[in-house]
C-alpha positions in Angstrom: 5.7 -21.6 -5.4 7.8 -18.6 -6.0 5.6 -17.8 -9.5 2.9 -17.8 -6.9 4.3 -15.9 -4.3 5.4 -13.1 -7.2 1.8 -13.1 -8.0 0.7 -12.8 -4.5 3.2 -9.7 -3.2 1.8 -7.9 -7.1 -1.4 -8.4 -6.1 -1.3 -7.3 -2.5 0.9 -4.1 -3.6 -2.5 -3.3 -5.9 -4.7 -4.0 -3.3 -3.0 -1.9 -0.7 -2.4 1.1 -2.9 -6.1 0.9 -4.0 -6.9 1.2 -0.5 -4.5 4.3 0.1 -6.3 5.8 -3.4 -10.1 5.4 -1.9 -9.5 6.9 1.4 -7.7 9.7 -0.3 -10.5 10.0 -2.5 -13.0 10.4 0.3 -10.6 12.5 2.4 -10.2 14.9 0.0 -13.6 16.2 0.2 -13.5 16.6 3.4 -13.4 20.2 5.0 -10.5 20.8 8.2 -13.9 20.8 10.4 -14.9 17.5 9.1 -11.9 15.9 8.9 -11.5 16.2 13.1 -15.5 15.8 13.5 -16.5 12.6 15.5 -20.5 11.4 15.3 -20.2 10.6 18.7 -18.4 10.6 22.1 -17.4 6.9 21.1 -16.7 7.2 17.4 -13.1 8.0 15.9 -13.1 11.1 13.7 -11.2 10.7 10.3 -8.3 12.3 11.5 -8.1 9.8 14.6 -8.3 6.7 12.0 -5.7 8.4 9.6 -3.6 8.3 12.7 -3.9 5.2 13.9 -2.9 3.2 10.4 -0.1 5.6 10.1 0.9 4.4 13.4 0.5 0.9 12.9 2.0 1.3 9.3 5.2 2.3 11.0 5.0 -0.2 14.0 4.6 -3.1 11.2 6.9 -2.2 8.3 9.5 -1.3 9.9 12.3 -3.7 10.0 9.1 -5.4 9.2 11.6 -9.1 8.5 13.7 -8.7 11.6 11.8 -7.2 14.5 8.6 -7.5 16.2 5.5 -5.9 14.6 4.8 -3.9 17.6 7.4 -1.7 18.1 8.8 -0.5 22.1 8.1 2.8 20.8 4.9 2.4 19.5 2.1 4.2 21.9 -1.0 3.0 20.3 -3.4 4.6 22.5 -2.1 8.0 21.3 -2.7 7.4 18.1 -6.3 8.1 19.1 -5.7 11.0 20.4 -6.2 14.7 18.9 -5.5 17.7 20.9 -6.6 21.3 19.5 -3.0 22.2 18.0 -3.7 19.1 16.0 -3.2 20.1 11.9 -4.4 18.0 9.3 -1.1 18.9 7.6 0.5 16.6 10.1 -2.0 13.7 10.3 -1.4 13.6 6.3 2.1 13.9 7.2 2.4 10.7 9.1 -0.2 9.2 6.9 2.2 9.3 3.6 5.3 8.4 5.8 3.3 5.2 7.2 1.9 4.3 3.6 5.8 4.9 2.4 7.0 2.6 5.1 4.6 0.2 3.9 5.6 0.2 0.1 9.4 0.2 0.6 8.8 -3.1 2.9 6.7 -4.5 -0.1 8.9 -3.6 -2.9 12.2 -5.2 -1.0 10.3 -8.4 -0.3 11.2 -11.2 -2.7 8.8 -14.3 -3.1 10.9 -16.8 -0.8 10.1 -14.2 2.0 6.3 -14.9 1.6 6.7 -18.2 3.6 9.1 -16.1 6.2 8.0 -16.0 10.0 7.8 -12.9 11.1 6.1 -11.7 14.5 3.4 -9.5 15.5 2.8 -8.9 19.3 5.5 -12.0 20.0 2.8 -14.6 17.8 4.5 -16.0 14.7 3.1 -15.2 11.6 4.0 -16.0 7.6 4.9 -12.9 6.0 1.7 -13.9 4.2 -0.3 -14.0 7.0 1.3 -10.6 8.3 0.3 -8.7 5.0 -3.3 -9.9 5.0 -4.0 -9.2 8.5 -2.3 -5.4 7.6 -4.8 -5.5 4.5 -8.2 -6.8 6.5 -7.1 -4.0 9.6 -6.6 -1.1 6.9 -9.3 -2.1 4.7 -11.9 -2.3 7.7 -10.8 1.3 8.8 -10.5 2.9 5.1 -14.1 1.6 5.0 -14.6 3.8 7.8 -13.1 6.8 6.6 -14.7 6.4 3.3 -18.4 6.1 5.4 -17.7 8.9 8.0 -17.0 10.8 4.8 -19.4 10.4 2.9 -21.9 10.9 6.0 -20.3 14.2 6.6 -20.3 15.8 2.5 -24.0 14.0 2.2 -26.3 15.6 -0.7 -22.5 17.3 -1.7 -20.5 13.6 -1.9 -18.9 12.6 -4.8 -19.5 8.5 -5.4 -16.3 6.9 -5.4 -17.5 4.0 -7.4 -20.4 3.4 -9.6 -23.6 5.6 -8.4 -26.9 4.4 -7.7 -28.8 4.0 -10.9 -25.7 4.0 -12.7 -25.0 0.3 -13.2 -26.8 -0.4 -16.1 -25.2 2.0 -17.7 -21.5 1.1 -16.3 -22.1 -2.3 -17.2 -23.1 -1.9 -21.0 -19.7 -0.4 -21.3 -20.8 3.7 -21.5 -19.8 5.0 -17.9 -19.7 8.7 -17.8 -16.2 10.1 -16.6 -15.4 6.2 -14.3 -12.6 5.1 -12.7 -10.6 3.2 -10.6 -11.5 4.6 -7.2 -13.7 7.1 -8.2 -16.5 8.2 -10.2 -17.2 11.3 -12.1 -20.6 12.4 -13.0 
């Protein structure tokens, strides 16, 4: 199993960081007023998600072996709060030290901790289990950050994969300017 449990913390390393690189992608075409923008009274503005994965990133990964996933000192429901001193210099800032937490936990994992129990909220969970329930959660809210974006640039959004009317043309092995995560026209 350990070939397999190699494969498996490789593969959700990629997937994770792929993730990081698509929301960044979107997020960096966002303006400041954008960025804190919500559609509506009960939607989450991009700053608000950024927040809350860089909160749970830190709850989760840290000690993420040896302690509980949800952390005393984590305060969830403030992670979805943003007051008007709010910068997006320090939602980014907790967003790269919750996306660092996360990669030094995955690079100091070896394969026999795959099988590992670990906890999350007191329920047992495989360290495999643990990582693809962190994967589905950021994955679900990447996906909204990369449609709140792309809602708010509209006509002035830059695809981050292949572009409508574009596949025929990605798939005969001539894209224009592709790649992972983005696409360039």
């Amino acid at each position: 199993m350990t070939e397999i449990d190699s494969l498996y913390l490789e593969e959700i390393r990629r997937q994770l960081r792929g993730h990081k690189r698509m929301a960044e992608s979107a997020m960096v075409q966002l303006a400041d007023t954008d960025f804190f923008t919500t559609i509506d009274p009960e939607s989450n503005s991009v700053a608000v998600l950024v927040k809350h994965i860089a909160g749970n990133a830190r709850s989760r990964f840290t000690d993420f072996l040896m302690t509980d996933g949800e952390k005393p000192d984590r305060f969830r429901d403030q992670e979805f709060e943003i007051s008007a001193s709010t910068t997006r210099e320090e939602v980014m800032r907790r967003w790269e030290e919750g996306w660092s937490t996360i990669f030094l936990t995955l690079d100091s994992l070896k394969p026999d901790d795959v099988s590992h129990i670990v906890t999350i909220r007191q329920e047992p969970h495989t360290v495999m289990q643990a990582l693809n329930r962190a994967l589905a959660h950021y994955a679900q809210h990447i996906g909204q950050i990369v449609f709140l974006s792309k809602h708010l640039r509209s006509s002035q959004w830059q695809t981050l994969s292949i572009p409508r009317g574009k596949s025929e043309e990605f798939r005969s092995g001539n894209p224009k300017g592709s790649s992972r995560g983005t696409f360039k026209t």
